[in-house]
C-alpha positions as CSV (number, residue, x, y, z in Angstrom):
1,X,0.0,0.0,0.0
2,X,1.7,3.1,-1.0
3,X,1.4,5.7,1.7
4,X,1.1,10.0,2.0
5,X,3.7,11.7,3.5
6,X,1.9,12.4,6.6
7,X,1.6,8.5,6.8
8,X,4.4,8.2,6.5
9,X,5.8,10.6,9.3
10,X,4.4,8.5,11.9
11,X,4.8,5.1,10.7
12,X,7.2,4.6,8.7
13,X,10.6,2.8,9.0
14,X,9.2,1.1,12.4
15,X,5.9,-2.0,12.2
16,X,5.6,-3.7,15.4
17,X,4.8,-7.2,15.4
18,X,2.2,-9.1,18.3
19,X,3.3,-8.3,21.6
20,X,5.9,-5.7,20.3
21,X,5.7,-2.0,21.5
22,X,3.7,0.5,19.6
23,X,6.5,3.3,20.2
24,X,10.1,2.7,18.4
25,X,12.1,1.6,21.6
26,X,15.5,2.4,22.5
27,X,17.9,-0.5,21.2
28,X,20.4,1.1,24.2
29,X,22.9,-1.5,23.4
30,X,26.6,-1.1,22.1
31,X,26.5,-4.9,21.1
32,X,24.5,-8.1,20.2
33,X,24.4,-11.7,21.1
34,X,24.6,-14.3,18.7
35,X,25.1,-18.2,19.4
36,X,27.6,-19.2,17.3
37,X,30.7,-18.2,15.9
38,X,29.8,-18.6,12.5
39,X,26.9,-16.4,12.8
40,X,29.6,-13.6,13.4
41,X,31.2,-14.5,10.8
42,X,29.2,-14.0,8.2
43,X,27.9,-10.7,9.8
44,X,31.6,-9.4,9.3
45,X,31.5,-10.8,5.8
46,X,28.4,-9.2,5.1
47,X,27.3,-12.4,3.7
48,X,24.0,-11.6,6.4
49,X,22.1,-8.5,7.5
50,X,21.9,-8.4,11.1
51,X,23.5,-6.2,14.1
52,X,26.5,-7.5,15.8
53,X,27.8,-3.3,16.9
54,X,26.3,-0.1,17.3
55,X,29.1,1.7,15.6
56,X,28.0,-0.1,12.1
57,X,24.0,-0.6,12.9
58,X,21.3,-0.2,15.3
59,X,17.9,-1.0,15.6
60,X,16.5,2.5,16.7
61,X,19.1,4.1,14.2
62,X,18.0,2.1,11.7
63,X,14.2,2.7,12.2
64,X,14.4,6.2,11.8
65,X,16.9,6.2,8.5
66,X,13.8,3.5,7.1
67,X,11.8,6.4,7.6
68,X,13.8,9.4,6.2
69,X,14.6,7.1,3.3
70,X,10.8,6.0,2.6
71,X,9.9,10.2,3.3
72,X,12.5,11.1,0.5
73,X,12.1,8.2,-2.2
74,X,15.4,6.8,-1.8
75,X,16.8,3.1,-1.9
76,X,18.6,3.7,1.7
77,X,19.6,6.2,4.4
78,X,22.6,6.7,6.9
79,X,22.5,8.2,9.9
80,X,25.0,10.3,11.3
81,X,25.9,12.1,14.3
82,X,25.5,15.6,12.8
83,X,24.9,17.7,9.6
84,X,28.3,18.2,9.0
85,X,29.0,14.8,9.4
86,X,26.4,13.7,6.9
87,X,27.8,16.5,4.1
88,X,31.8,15.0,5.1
89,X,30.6,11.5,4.9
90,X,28.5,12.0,1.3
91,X,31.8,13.6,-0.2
92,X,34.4,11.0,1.3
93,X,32.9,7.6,0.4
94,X,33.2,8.6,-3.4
95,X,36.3,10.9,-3.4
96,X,40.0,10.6,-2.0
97,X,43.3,12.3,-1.7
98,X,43.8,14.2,-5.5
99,X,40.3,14.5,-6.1
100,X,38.4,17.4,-7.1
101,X,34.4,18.7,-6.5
102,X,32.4,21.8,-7.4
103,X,29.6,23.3,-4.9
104,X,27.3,26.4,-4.9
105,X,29.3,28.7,-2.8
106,X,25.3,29.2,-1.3
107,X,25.6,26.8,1.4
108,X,25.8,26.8,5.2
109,X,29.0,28.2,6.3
110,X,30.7,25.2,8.3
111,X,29.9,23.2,5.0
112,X,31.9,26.2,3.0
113,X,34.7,26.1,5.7
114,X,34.5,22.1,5.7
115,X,35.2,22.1,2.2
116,X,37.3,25.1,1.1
117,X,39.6,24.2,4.1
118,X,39.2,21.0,6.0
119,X,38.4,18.8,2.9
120,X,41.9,20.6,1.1
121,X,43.6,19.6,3.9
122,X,42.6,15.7,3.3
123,X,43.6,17.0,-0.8
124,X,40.3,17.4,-1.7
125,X,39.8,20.1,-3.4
126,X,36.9,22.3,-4.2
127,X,35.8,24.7,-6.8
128,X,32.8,27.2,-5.4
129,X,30.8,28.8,-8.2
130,X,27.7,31.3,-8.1
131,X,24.6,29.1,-9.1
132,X,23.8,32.4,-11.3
133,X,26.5,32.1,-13.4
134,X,26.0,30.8,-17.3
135,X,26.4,27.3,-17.8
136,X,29.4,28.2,-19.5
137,X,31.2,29.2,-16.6
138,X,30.3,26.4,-14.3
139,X,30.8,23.6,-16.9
140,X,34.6,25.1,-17.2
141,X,34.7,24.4,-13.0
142,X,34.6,20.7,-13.6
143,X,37.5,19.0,-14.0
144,X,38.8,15.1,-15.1
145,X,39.4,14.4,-11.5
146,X,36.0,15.6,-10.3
147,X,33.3,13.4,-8.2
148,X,30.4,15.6,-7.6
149,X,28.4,18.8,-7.6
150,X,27.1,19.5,-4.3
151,X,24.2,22.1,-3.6
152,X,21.4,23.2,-0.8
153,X,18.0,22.8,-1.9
154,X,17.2,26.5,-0.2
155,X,20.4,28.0,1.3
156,X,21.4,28.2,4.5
157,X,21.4,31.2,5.1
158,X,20.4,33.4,1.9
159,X,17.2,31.7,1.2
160,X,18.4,31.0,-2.9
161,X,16.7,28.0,-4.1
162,X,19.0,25.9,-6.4
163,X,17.9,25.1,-10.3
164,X,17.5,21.2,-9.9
165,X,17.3,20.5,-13.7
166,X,19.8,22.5,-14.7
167,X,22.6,21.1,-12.3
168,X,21.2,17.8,-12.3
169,X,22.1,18.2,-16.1
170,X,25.7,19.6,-15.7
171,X,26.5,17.0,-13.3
172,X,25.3,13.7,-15.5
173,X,27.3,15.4,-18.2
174,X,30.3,15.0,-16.7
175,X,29.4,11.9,-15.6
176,X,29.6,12.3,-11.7
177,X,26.8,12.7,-9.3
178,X,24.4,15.3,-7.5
179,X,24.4,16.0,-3.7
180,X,22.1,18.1,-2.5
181,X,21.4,19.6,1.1
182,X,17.3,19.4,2.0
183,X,17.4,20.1,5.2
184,X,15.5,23.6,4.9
185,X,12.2,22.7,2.9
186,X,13.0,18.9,4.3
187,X,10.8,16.0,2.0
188,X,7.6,17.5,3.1
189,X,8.0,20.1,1.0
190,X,10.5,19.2,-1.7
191,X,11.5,16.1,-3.1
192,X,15.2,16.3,-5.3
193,X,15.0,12.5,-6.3
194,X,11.7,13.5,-8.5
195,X,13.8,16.2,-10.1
196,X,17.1,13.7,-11.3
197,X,19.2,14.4,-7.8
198,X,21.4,11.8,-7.1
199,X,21.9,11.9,-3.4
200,X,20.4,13.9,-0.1
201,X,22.1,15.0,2.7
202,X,20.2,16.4,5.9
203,X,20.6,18.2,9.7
204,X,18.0,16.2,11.5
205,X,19.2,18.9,13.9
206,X,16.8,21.3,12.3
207,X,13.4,20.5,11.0
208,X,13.3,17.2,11.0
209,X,13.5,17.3,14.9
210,X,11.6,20.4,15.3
211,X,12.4,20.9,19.2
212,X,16.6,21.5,19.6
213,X,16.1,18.2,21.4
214,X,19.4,16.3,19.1
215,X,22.3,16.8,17.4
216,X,22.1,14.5,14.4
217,X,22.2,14.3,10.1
218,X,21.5,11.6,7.3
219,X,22.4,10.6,4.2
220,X,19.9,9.5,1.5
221,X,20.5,8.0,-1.8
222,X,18.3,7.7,-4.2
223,X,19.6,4.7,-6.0
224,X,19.9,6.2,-9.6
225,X,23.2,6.9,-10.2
226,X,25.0,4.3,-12.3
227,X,28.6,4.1,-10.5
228,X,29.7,1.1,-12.7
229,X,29.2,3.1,-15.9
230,X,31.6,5.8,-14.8
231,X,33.5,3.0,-13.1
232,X,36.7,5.1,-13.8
233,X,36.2,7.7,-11.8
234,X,34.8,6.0,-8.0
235,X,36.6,2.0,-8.1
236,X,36.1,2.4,-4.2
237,X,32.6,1.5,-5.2
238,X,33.6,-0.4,-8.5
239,X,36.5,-2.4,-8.0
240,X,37.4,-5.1,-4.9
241,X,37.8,-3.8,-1.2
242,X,40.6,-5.7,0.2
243,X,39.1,-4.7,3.6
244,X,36.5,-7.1,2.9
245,X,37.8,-10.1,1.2
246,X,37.5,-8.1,-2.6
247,X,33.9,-7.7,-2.0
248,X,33.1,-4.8,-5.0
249,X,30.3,-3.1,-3.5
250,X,28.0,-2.5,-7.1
251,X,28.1,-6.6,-7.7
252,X,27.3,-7.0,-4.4
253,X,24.7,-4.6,-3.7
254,X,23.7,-3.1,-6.7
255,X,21.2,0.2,-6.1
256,X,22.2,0.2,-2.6
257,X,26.1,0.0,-3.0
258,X,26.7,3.8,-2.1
259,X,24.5,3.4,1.5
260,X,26.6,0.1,2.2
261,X,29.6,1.4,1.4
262,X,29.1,4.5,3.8
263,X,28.4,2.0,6.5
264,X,30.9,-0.6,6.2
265,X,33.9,1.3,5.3
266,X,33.1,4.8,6.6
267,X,30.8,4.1,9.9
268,X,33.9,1.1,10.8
269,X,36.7,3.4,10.1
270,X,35.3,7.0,11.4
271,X,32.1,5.6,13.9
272,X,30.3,8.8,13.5
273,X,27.4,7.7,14.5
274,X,24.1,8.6,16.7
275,X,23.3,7.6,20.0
276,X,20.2,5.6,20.3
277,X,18.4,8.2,22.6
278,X,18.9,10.9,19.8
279,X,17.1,8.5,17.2
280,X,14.4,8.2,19.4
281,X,13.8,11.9,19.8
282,X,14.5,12.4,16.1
283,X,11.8,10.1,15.0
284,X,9.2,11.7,17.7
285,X,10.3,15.2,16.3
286,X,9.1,13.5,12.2
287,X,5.8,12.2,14.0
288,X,4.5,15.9,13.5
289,X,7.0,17.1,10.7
290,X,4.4,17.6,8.2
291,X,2.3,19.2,10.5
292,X,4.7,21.8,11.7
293,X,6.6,22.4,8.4
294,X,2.9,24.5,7.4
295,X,2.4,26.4,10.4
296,X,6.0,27.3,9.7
297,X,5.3,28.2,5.7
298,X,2.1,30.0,6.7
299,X,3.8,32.1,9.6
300,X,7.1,32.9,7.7
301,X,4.8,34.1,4.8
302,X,3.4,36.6,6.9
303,X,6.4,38.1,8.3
304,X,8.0,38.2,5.1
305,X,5.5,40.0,3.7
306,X,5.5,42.2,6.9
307,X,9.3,42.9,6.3
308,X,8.5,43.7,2.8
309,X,6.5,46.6,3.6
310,X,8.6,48.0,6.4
311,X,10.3,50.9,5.7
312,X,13.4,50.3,7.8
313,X,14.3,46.7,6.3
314,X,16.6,48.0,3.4
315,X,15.6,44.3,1.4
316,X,14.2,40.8,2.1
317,X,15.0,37.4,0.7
318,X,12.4,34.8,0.8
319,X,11.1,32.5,-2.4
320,X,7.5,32.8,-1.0
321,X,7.4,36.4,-1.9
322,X,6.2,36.7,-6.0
323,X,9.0,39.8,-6.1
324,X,11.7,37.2,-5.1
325,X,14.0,36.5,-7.6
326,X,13.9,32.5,-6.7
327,X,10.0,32.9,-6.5
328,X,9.7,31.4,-10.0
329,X,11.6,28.0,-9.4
330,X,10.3,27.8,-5.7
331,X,7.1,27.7,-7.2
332,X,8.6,24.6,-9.5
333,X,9.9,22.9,-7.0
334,X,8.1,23.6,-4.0
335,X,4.9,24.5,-4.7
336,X,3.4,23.9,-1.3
337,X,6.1,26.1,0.6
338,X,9.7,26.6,0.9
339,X,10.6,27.2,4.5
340,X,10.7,29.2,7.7
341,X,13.9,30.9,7.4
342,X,13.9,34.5,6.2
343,X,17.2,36.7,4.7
344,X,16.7,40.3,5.3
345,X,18.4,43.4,5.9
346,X,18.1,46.6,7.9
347,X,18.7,50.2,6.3
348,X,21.7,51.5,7.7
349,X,24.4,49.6,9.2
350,X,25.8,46.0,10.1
351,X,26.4,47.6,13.7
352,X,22.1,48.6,13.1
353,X,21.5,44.5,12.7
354,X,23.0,43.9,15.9
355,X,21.0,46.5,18.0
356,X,18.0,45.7,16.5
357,X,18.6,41.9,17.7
358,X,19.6,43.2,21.4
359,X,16.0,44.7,21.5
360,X,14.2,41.8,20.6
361,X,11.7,39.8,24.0
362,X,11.0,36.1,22.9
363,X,12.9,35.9,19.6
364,X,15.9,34.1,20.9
365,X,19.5,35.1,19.8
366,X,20.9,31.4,18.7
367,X,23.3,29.5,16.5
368,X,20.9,26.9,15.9
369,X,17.9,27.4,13.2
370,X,14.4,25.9,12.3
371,X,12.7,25.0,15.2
372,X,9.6,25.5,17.4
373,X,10.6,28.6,18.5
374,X,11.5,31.9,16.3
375,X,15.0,32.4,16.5
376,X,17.5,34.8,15.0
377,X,21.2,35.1,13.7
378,X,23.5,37.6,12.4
379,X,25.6,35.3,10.3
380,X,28.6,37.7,10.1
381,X,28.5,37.8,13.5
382,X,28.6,34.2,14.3
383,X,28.3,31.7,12.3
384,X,30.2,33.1,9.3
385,X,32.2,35.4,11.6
386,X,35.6,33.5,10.3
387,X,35.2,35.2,6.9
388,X,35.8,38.9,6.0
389,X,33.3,40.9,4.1
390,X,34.8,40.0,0.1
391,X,34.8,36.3,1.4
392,X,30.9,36.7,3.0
393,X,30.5,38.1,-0.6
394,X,31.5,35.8,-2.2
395,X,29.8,32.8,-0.2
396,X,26.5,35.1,-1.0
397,X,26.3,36.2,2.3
398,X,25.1,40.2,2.4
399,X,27.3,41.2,5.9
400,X,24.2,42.9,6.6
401,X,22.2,40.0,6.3
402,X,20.1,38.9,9.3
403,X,18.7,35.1,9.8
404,X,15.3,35.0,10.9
405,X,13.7,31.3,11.5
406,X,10.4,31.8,12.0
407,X,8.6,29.1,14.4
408,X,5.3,28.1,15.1
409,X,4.1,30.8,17.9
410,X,1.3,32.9,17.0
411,X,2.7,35.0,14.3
412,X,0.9,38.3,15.5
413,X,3.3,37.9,18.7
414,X,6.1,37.2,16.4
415,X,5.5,40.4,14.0
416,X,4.9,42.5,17.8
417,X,8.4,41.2,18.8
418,X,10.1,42.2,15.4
419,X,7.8,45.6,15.6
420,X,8.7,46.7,19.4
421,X,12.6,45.9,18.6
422,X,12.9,48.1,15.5
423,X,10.6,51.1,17.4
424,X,13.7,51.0,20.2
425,X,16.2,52.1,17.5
426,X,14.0,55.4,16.2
């Protein structure tokens, strides 16, 4: 029986059987019993699904990836123990020392730090272009030793909504694969695999738990991409694995070869991994995910529009508004809503951002974003604050650029908030 989102939500990835309890339980358990050594075994060999250690699989862990999975359309999903995990893991288990990618420079700024720095420093390296720029330009980015494109469905924190067709079709023509970021409009409202994306990547931090409650991310594939006909350019999935016998992972596993691969070789080596407890949470937080992701859509509408008509914000940036320049492919894309996160600025200063945050009551003053509760960044401030102005610039970041996550309070408190703060810097 195929199943609505919503459906989904709540009962997907976990059926209990007779007896068994209606709640996913808490598989709190770093290992598991088995009765004979040959049973083991063929665990290790991965001759046999089953759990032997938590480090590699779970029961609650794996309950809740079923579920992201089955939300986004995909073949599998991986659980890690953050975000950033889940965008270092989705780059490393296809690329290696001397390779090369090319992402939006429009994404979160600990990914943009993770791979213009960290991932160089593993020799990786990364090529950032301006989604705006002609195809032209960004087909002249890729190179013979690059593995991927990788992109944020909505960014994080400009609000731009990324052309899925159009890089979904640079990508295949250079025969690597798509990665794409969903955290902000999360499956509910905007499904990649439809569109020809190759792979997901996700903050359960964010929406997906909906209360601040965890610290965790996933991985999603969609089970499209066709590794052994660009077998060239990723044998770590094509070719024989010493570490397991010469197991090659597409004979083995087929559509599923890029989720295994992440577990067996990744999740053994590196073991970043959730606890048990933060699974648990994270799959109470999807119970009401579709629920919450329109009270957030219908309350961000009407402070954007708010902003819009305020003369002290200098300019707003949010795909619901029909003036936005991403208005048109939001609409394409995600025609039910994009998110709760607004881009705007103040007229006047960045020093003018910051004051006007100071005044603020219940809107909170937080590094962390899309949850119950309206919250509110200055990214030059804080989260970006390692960059200087021609490098926020270049990331698409306005320094005057204030991050507003809209929650799900009443929105005429959260317009009253926004109102009595800007009155206090007349």
């Amino acid at each position: 029986m195929k199943k609505n989102l919503g459906t989904i939500c709540i009962h997907g990835g976990w059926k209990p059987s007779k007896g068994e309890p209606q709640q996913l339980p808490i598989c709190q358990s770093t290992t598991f019993r088995y009765e004979t050594s040959d049973q083991m075994a063929r665990l290790f060999d991965l001759e046999e699904e089953g759990y032997f250690y938590t480090r590699l699989a779970n029961p609650t862990n794996d309950a809740v990836a079923k579920k992201i999975a089955a939300l986004e359309g995909g073949v599998g999903a991986v659980l890690t123990s953050s975000g950033q995990a889940a965008s270092l893991f989705s780059i490393i288990n296809i690329c290696k020392s001397g390779d090369h990618i090319v992402s939006s420079n429009n994404i979160y700024g600990g990914t943009f730090n993770l791979f213009g720095v960290t991932l160089k420093q593993m020799g990786i390296e990364c090529t950032f272009v301006d989604p705006d720029w002609d195809d032209e330009r960004i087909h002249a980015s890729f190179r013979p030793n690059t593995k991927c494109f990788f992109g944020e469905s909505i960014s994080n924190p400009g609000g731009k909504v990324l052309d899925f067709e159009r890089f979904v079709a640079i990508a295949h023509s250079h025969g690597v694969p798509i990665i794409v970021d969903n955290t902000f409009p999360t499956p509910i409202n905007c499904r990649p695999f439809e569109w020809g994306v190759d792979i997901i990547t996700h903050a359960t931090t964010k929406y997906m738990d909906g209360h601040a409650t965890q610290v965790g991310g996933c991985v999603v594939d969609s089970g499209n991409f066709d590794w052994d006909a660009h077998a060239d350019k990723f044998p770590g999935l094509t070719t024989p694995d010493a570490s397991y016998h010469g197991l090659t992972y597409t004979k083995a596993f087929g559509r599923k070869a890029y989720c295994i691969k992440l577990v067996t070789h990744l999740m053994r080596d590196l073991g970043s991994i959730p606890a048990p407890q933060n699974s648990f949470l994270l799959n109470i937080g999807l119970e009401t995910l579709h629920l919450r992701m329109a009270k957030h859509c219908e309350n961000a509408q009407k402070v954007a529009e708010w902003l819009q008509a305020n003369p002290k914000v200098g300019w707003v940036n949010y795909a619901g508004l029909p003036t936005d320049k991403y208005y048109a492919l939001a609409q394409k894309y995600m025609p039910n809503g994009t998110c709760g996160v607004i881009a705007f600025g103040l007229k006047g200063s960045r020093e003018e951002a910051i004051r006007f945050m100071d005044n603020l009551d219940f809107i909170s003053i937080v590094t962390h974003v899309a949850d119950a509760r309206t919250c509110v960044l200055h990214p030059a401030s804080h989260t970006h604050r390692q960059l200087s102005d021609e490098q926020l610039r270049a990331a698409g970041i306005a320094p005057d650029l204030v991050r507003l996550s809209v929650g799900i309070e009443n929105v005429e408190d959260i317009i009253a908030d926004l109102e009595q703060a800007m009155a206090k810097m007349d």
